[in-house]
Structures are given as structure tokens and as C-alpha cells.
DRENBA-757780 format. One record per atom (N, C-alpha, C): x, y, z. Coordinates in steps of 0.02 Angstrom, whole numbers, plus 50000, padded with zeros to 5 digits. Layout:
// residues N
XYZ
...
//
This chain:
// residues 160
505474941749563
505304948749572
505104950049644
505314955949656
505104957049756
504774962949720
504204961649742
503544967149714
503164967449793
503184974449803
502854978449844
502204980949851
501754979749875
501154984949861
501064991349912
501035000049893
501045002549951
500195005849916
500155012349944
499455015849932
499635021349903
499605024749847
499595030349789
499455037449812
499905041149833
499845048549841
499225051349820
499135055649809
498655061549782
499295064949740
499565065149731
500155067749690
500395063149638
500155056949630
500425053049603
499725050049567
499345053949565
498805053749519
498855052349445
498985057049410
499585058849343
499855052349323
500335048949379
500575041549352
500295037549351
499765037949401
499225031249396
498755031249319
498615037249287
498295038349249
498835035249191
499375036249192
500035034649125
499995028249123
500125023249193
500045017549194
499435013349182
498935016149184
498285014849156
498115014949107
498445021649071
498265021448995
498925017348952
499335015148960
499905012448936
499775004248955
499525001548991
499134995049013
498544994048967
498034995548957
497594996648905
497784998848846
498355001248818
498335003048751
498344996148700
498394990948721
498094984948699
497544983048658
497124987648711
496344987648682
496354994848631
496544998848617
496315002748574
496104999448524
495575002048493
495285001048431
495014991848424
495084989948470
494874983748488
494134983648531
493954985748585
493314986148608
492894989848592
492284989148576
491884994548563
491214993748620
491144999748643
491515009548627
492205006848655
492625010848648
493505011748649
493215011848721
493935010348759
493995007848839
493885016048858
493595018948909
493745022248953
494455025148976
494715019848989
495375021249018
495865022548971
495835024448893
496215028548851
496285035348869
495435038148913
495415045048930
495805046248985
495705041649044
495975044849094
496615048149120
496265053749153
496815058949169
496995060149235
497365065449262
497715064449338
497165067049370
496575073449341
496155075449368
495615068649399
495515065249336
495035058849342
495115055049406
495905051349394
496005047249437
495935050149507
496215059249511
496195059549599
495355060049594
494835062049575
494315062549574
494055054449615
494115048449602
494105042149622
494575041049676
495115044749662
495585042349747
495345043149794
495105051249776
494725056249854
494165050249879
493735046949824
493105041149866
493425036249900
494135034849878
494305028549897
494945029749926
495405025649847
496085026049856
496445022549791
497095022349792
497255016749715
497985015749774
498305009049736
498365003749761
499105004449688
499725003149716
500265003149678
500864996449678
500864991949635
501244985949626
501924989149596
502494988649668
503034993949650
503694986749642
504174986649605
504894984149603
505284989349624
505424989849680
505824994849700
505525001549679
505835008349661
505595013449640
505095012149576
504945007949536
504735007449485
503815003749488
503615008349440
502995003449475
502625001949418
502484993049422
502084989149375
501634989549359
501054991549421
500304991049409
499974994249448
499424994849451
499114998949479
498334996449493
497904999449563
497044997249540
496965003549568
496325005249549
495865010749585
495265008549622
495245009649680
494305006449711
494135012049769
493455012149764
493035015649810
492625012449838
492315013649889
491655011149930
491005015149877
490535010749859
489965012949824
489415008849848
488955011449883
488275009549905
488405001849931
488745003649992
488784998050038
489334992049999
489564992849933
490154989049912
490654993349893
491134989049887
491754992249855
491714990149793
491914996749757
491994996149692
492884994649688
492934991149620
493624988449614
493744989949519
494174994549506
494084999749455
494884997649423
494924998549361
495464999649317
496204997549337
495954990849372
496474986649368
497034984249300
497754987949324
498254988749258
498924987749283
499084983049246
499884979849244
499974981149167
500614983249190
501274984349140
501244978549107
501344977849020
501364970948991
501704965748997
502304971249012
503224967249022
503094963049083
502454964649138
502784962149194
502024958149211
501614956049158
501244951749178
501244943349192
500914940049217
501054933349217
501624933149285
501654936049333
502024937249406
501504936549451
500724937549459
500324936549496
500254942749533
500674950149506
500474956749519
499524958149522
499294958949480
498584958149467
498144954949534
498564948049536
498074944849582
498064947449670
498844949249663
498904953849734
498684960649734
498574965249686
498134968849700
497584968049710
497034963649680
496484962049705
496454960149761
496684956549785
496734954049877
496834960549904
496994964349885
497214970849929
496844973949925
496374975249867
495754977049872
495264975549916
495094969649902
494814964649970
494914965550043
495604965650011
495634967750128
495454974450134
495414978150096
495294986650104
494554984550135
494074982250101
493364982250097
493444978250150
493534972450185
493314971150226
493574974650296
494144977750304
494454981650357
493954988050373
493584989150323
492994991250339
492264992150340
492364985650334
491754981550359
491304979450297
491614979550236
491054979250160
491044975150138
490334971350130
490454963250120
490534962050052
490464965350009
490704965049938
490964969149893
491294966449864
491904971349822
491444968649712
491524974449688
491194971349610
491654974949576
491524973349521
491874974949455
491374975649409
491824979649339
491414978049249
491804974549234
491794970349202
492134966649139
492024967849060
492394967949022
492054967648951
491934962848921
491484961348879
490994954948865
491274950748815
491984957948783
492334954348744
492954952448755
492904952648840
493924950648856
493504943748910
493254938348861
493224931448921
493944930348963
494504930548953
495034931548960
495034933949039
494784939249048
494764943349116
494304943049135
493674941049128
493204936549157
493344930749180
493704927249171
494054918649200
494534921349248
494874928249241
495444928949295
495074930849351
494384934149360
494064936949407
493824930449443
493584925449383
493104921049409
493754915749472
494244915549445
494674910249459
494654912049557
494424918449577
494854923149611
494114921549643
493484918749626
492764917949667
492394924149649
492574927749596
492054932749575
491354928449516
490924931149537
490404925849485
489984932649465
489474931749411
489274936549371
488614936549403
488494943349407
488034948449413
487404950049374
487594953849323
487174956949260
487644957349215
487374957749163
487494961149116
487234967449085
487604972849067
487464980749062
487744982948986
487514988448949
487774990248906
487854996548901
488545001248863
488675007448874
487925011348828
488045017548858
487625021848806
487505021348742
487065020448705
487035020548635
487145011648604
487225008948625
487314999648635
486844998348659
486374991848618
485794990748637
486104982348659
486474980948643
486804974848653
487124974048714
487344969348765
487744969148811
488554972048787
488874975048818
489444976548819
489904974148870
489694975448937
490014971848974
489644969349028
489974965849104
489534962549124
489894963449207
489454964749254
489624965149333
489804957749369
490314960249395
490614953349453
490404956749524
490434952149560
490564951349605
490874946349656
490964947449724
491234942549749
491034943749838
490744943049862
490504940849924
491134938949974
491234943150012
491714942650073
491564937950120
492004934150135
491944932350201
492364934750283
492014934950328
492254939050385
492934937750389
493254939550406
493954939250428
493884935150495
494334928750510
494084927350574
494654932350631
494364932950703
494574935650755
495174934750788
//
């Protein structure tokens, strides 16, 4: 596969949201509370572009995957990372995260985090594999229990 990564319009909001929710429809009715990203919409996603930006894993015109991240209180946030099912296991995923990474450090942010859910160990080992290590653990509204749990990952400078 010759997979591309470029940077996501403001117009192309709408698709990032399709590819997001069509990547997660996996989890319906599987996590509880239901994923977030069943809701999201084109309003949502440009709402998060405008802080940041999202990040597009293209095969030619066609595009696999997608992340969303912003700068949040001196880190970058690294948001609703989503590959197409057909086209996982290519290492799409893992090059968006690096691309994330270089975003944050190109301007100057020494750490980039994530949520995970407490019930996908699965994507907790893909973060970890990648030098993300755990944070806290947090639970949604109305969950007195952990639900999911913060990564992070500590930059190192880019050398000169």
C-alpha cells in the first residue's frame, strides 16, 4: 500500500466525522457509556480542527484513517484515532501517531496524551508499544468505576 498522510480541510470535516464513526462502529453497544465517537458530527469535528487540526491516511484519493489533535494546556491532545477495518494491520495508525508527534514537537510541546478505554487492553498495548505509559485513571459521568485511563508520552527534543 503507498499510503499518504496530508492535513484535513475544514471542508472535509463531514468525512472525518463518517470515517470516525464507521471505524468505531465496532464498539457499539460494546463499551459502556457507548463511545463518543458514534455522535460525532462535521460541526464537532471542525469545532476540534479550529484548536488544532486532523491528520488524513490517504491511498490515493481514498482515505483510510484519520486522527484529530489539539494543543491543550501545554500538551497536545491526540483524539479519535480511526482506521478503516479493511485496511488495518498496514501500520496506518502507527504513522498517524508519529505525525501527531511531530506536530507537537514542531511546536515546541513536550507531550502529546490520550484516553484509552479500560475495556480495549488491546489499544492500550498499541499506545504502550509506541512509549506511551499510563497516567490516571478517570471515569465518564455517572460511573463511579474507572472507565478509561490517560496516556501519555514525553517527547524528546528533536536533535539540531
Amino acid at each position: 500500500m503507498d499510503i499518504t498522510l496530508r492535513s484535513a480541510r475544514h471542508d472535509e470535516a463531514g468525512m472525518v466525522a463518517e470515517i470516525i464513526r464507521a471505524a468505531f462502529e465496532e464498539y457499539r453497544g460494546v463499551l459502556v457509556p457507548d463511545s463518543g465517537a458514534h455522535a460525532e458530527t462535521a460541526e464537532k469535528i471542525s469545532a476540534k480542527m479550529a484548536k488544532g487540526g486532523a491528520l488524513l491516511a490517504c491511498e490515493g484519493e481514498r482515505v483510510l484513517g484519520c486522527v484529530v489533535f489539539y494543543p491543550d494546556d501545554g500538551s497536545m491532545y491526540l483524539g479519535r484515532l480511526a482506521v478503516l477495518p479493511a485496511y488495518r494491520g498496514y501500520g496506518i495508525a502507527g504513522r498517524l501517531v508519529e505525525a501527531v508527534e511531530a506536530r507537537a514537537r514542531e511546536i515546541g510541546l513536550p507531550r502529546v496524551y490520550l484516553g484509552v478505554r479500560v475495556a480495549l487492553p488491546g489499544n492500550r498495548a498499541f499506545f504502550e508499544r509506541r512509549g506511551y505509559t499510563f497516567h490516571h485513571y478517570d471515569s465518564h459521568p455517572g460511573h463511579e468505576s474507572p472507565t478509561f485511563m490517560i496516556l501519555e508520552k514525553h517527547l524528546a527534543a528533536t536533535p539540531e
